[in-house]
TIPA-766406 format. One line per 2 residues: number of its first residue (from 1); their letters; for each residue x, y, z of C-alpha. Coordinates in steps of 0.2 Angstrom, whole numbers. Layout:
NUM) A) X Y Z ~ ...
//
This chain:
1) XX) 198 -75 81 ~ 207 -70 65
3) XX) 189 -76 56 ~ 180 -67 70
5) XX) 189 -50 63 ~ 186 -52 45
7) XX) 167 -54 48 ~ 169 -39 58
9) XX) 178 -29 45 ~ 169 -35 32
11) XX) 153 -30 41 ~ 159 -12 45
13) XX) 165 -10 28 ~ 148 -16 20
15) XX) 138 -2 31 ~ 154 12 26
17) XX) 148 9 9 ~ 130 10 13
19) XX) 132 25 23 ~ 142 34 8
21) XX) 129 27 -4 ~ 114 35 7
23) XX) 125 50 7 ~ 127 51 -11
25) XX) 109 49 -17 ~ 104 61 -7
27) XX) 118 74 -11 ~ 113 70 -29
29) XX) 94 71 -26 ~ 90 55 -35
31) XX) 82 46 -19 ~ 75 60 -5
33) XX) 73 53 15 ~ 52 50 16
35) XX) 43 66 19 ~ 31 62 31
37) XX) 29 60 48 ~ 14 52 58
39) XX) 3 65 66 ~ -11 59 80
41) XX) -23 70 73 ~ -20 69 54
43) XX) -9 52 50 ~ 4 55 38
45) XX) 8 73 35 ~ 25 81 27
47) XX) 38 84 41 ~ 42 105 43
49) XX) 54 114 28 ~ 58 97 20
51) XX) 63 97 2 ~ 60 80 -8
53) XX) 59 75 -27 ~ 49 64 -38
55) XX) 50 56 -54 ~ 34 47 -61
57) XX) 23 55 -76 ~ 33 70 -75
59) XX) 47 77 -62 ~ 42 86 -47
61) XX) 56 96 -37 ~ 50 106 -22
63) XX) 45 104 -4 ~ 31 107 9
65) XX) 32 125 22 ~ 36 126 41
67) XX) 16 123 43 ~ 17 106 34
69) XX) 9 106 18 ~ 14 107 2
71) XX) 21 122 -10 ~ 22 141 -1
73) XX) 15 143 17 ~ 5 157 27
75) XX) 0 160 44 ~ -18 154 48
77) XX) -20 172 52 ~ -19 182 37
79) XX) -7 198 42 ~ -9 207 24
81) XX) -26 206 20 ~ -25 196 7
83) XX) -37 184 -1 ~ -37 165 4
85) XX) -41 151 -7 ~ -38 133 -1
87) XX) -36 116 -9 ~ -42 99 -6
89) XX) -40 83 -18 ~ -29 68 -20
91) XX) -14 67 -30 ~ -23 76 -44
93) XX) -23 93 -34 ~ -5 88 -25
95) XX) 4 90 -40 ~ 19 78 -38
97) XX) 21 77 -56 ~ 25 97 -61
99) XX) 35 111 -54 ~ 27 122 -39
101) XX) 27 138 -52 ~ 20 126 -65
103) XX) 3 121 -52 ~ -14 128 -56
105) XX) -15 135 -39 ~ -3 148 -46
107) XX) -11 151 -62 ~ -27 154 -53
109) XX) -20 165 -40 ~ -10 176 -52
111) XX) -27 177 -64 ~ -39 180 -49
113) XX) -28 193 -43 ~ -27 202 -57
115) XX) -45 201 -58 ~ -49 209 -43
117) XX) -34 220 -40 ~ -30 213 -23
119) XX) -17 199 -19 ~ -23 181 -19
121) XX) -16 167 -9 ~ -19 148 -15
123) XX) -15 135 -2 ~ -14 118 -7
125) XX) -20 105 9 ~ -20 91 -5
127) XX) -16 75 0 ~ -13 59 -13
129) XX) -25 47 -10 ~ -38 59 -1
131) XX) -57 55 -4 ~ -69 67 1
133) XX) -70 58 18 ~ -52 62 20
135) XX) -54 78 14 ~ -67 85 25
137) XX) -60 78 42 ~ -43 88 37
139) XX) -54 103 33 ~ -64 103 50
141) XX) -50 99 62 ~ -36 106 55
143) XX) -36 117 38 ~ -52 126 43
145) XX) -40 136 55 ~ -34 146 41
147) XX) -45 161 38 ~ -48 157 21
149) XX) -62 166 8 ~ -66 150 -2
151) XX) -62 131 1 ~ -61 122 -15
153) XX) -65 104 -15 ~ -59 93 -28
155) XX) -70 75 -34 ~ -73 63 -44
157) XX) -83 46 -45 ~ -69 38 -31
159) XX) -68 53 -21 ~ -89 53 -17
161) XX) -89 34 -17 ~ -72 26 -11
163) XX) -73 10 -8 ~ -63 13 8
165) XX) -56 31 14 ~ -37 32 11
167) XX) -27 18 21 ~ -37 17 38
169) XX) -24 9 46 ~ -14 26 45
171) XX) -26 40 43 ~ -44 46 50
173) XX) -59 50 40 ~ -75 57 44
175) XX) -90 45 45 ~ -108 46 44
177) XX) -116 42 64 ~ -134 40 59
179) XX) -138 57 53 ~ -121 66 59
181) XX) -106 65 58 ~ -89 59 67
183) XX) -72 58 65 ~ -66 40 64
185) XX) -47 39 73 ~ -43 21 76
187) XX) -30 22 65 ~ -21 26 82
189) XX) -21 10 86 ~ -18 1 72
191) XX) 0 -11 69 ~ 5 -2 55
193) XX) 5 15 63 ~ 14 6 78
195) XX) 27 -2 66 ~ 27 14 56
197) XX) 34 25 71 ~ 46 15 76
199) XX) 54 14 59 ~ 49 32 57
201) XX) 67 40 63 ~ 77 30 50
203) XX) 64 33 38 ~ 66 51 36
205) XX) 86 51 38 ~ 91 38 26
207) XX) 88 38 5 ~ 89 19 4
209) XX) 71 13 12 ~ 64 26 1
211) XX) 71 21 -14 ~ 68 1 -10
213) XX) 50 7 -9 ~ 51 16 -25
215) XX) 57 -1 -33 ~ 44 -12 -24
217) XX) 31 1 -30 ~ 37 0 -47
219) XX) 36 -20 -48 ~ 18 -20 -39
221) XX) 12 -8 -54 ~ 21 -17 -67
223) XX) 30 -2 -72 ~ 48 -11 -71
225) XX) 44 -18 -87 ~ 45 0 -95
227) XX) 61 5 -83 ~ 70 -14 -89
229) XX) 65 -17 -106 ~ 62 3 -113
231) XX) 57 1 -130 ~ 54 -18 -131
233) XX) 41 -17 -116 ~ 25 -22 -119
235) XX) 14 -10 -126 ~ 3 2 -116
237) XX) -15 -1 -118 ~ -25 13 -129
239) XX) -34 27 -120 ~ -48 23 -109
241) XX) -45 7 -107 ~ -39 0 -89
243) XX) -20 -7 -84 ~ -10 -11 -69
245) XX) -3 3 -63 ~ -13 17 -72
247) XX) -18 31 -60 ~ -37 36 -58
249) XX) -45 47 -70 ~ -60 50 -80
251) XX) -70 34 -81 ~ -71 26 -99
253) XX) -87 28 -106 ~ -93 10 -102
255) XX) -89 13 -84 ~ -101 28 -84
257) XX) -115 20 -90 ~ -111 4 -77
259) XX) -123 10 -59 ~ -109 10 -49
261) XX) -109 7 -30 ~ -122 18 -20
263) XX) -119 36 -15 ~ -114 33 2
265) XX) -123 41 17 ~ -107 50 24
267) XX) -102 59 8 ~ -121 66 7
269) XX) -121 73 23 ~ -103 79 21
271) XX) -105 89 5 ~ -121 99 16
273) XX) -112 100 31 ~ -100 109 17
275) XX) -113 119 10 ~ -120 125 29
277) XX) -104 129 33 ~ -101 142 16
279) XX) -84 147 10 ~ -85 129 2
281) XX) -87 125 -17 ~ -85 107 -25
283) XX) -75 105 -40 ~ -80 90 -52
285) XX) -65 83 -60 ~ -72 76 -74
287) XX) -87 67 -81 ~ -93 58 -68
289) XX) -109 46 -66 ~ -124 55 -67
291) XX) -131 50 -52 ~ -117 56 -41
293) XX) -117 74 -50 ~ -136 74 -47
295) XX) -131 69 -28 ~ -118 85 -29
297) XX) -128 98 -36 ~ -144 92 -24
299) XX) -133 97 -7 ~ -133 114 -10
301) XX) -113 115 -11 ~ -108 128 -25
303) XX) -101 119 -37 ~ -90 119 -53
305) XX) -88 105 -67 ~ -72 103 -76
307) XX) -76 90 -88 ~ -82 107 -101
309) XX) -64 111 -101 ~ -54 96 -107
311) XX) -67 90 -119 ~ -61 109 -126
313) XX) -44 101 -124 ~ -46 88 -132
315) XX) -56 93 -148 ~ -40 105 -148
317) XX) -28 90 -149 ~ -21 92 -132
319) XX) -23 78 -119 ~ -24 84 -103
321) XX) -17 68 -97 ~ -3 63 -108
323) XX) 14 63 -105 ~ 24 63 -120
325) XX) 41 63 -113 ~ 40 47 -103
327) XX) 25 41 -115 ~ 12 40 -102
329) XX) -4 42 -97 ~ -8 50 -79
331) XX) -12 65 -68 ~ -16 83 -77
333) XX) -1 88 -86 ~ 6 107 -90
335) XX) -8 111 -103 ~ -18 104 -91
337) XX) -12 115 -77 ~ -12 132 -85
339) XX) -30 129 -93 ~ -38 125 -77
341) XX) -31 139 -67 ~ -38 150 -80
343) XX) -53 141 -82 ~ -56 140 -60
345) XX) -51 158 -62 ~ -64 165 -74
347) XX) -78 153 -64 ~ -74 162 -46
349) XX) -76 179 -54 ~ -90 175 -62
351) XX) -101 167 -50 ~ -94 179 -38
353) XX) -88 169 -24 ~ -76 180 -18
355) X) -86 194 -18
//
């Protein structure tokens, strides 16, 4: 009996110290609760008014609106008459790496209402890991909703040819049907989701599954060996060339010249669905493979290239993609930021878009 009571004890007092330890990562903001929650129409979205934080290329701080995406909300009505732009990307347009005042999206709508001397709203429906199949099924079934002016879709060479949407087993995606197109929602029924929701309430009250995660994530990528070692870790590999654990950006030039695969079937019709539909405009990343900006431009979608700007950037001696205070090399930084809000700015106005 007495060895009965000290397990007991001993167990109680192992999860008193969890408890407190949950508590205290969370009070101190260095591990959030996970943001999401699983919808039935839209997989994983962020759960209403929750505040998180992030730490990878750079720190993020901030949280998604009562509507459940990320940075400041509106109405899908709009109640002052103000202009609407929205988003669409992956973790490129999301922005987990800078502050919310520090995104493009306010950069562009401070320019382009200066501009046009009305007030411009910029709401950002990004999602990590989003390719334009992703994109477009969030657009048509639920962002579309939001009276909006101009939908900006952002892509690259991944985006317009994935070799698989984001994670099928947790989200839907639009899919060509011969020559139309459908929304794909197996994901309903998938064992992950089913696992998923019913680990889903201590999910997004406790700090320590999130964290775990964070670890396991850094291992997968190989960035423990930074974290562990610091300065004696192995060094990074120049620019351009490939690692574990790099995120997706501009193709090396070798890459660009390679065929790649073929432009899928869904993403053609789903750029002139876009371009039927108007208030849509494609924004090229980057410089992509010359057959899928030839595949853009063809659909009729009003389209944008980026790859203008950082090659400006560049020449300038200003990487759009380094981060000098953790030493790596990943989503747009600052710079980056502030120049393509001006630069996304200047091309609306001019090709009069929201005329």
């Amino acid at each position: 009996m007495k060895a009965v009571r000290s397990i007991l004890l001993g167990a109680c007092s192992f999860l008193v110290v969890l408890v407190g330890l949950d508590l205290w990562l969370q009070a101190a903001e260095i591990a959030c609760p996970l943001e999401n929650r699983s919808d039935p129409e839209l997989g994983p979205v962020y759960r209403p008014n929750v505040r998180f934080s992030r730490f990878s290329e750079g720190f993020f701080l901030g949280g998604a609106n009562r509507w459940g995406f990320l940075g400041r909300g509106a109405p899908p009505a709009r109640e002052r008459g103000e202009l609407r732009v929205l988003l669409f990307g992956d973790s490129f347009v999301l922005g987990h790496t800078v502050f919310e005042r520090d995104h493009f999206k306010e950069t562009l709508a401070r320019d382009l209402g200066a501009r046009l001397g009305r007030e411009v709203v910029v709401l950002n429906f990004a999602r990590a890991d989003y390719c334009l199949w992703n994109m477009h099924q969030h657009y048509v079934d639920h962002a579309s909703r939001w009276d909006h002016d101009l939908a900006l879709f952002f892509v690259a060479d991944g985006d317009l040819a994935p070799a698989y949407p984001a994670d099928p087993a947790m989200y839907p995606w639009t899919e060509a049907a011969g020559d139309s197109l459908r929304v794909n929602r197996d994901f309903r029924d998938s064992a992950k989701r089913r696992l998923y929701l019913r680990l889903e309430p201590a999910l997004t009250r406790l700090a320590l599954p999130r964290l775990g995660f964070e670890v396991l994530k850094a291992i997968d990528t190989g960035e423990w060996r930074r974290l562990v070692l610091g300065r004696f870790a192995p060094a990074a590999a120049a620019p351009g060339d490939v690692q574990l654990g790099d995120v997706p950006g501009p193709l090396p030039a070798a890459a660009l010249a390679r065929r790649g695969r073929e432009f899928p079937a869904t993403s053609r019709l789903i750029l002139e669905d876009l371009a039927r539909r108007g208030r849509c405009a494609a924004v090229i990343e980057w410089e992509i493979r010359a057959a899928y900006r030839d595949a853009v431009l063809a659909s009729g979608i009003p389209t944008v290239e980026l790859a203008p700007l950082w090659a400006e950037l560049i020449a300038a001696g200003r990487d759009p993609w380094s981060w000098p205070a953790t030493g790596e090399r990943g989503h747009w930084n600052h710079v980056a930021h502030r120049a393509m809000g001006e630069r996304l700015a200047a091309e609306i106005i001019a090709r009069g878009w929201l005329d």
